[in-house]
C-alpha positions as CSV (number, residue, x, y, z in Angstrom):
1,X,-11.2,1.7,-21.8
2,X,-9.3,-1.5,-23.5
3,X,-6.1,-2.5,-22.9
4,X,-3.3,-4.7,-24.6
5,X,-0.7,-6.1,-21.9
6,X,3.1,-7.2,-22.7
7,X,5.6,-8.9,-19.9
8,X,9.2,-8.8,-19.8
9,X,11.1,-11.4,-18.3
10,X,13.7,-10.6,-15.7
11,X,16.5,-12.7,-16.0
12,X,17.5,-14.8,-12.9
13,X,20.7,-13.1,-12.1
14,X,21.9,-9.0,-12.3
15,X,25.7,-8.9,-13.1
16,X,27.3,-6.6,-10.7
17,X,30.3,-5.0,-11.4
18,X,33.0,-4.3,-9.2
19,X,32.5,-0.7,-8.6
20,X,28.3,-0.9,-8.3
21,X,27.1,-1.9,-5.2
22,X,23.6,-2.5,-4.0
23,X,21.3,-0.5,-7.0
24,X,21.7,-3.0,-10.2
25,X,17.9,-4.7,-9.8
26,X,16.6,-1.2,-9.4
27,X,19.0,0.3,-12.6
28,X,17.7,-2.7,-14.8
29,X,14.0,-2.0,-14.0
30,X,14.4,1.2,-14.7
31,X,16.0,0.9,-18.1
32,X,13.6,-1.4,-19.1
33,X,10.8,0.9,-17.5
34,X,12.0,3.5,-19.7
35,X,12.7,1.6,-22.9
36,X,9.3,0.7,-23.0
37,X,7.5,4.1,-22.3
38,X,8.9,5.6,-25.0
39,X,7.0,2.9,-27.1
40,X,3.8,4.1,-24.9
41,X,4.1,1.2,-23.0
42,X,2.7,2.0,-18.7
43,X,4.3,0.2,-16.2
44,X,2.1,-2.0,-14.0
45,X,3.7,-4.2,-11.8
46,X,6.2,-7.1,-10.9
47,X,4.7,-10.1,-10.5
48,X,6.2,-13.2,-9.6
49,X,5.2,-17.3,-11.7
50,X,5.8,-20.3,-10.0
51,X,6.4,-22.8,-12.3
52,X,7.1,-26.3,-12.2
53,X,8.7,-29.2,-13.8
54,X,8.1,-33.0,-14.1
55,X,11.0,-35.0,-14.4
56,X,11.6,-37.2,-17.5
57,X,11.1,-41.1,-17.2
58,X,14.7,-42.2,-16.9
59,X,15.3,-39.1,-14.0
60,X,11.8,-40.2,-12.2
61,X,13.0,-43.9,-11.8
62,X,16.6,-42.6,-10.1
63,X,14.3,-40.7,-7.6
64,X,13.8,-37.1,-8.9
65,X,11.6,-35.4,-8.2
66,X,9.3,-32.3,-9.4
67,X,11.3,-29.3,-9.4
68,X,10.0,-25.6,-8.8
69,X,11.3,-21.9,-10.1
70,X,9.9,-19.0,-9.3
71,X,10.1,-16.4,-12.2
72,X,9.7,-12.3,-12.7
73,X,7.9,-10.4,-15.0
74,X,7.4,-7.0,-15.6
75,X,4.0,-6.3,-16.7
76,X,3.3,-3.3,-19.0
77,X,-0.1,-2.1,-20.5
78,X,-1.3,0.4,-23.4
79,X,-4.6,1.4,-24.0
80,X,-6.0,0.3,-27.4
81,X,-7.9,2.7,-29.2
């Protein structure tokens, strides 16, 4: 068996409204989860991307320095045929 894989980014922050409390991160995997398997898209996994960034030339000679950001994904696969 073959398979394609797709990723979808999670972005950095969940609103919360007012009145949820607690189950947003969970509600937005889920929708997105769901989205995607009616497109035949299976869920995989989470996974988590360190990525980091040099400074430009002008920022490097005022002292900064290399920054890092961690990322989500959500990693979905289908079989290809």
């Amino acid at each position: 068996m073959s398979y394609i894989y797709e990723t979808v980014q999670v972005p950095p922050n969940i609103n919360v409204g007012k009145k949820d409390k607690g189950n947003e991160a969970g509600a937005y995997l889920l929708e997105i989860i769901n989205a995607k398997a009616k497109d035949n898209w299976e869920f995989v996994s989470v996974e988590s991307i360190g990525v980091s960034t040099s400074p430009g030339c002008l920022a490097s000679l005022f002292g900064k320095k290399e920054e890092y950001s961690l990322y989500y994904v959500i990693v979905f696969r289908r079989e290809v045929a």
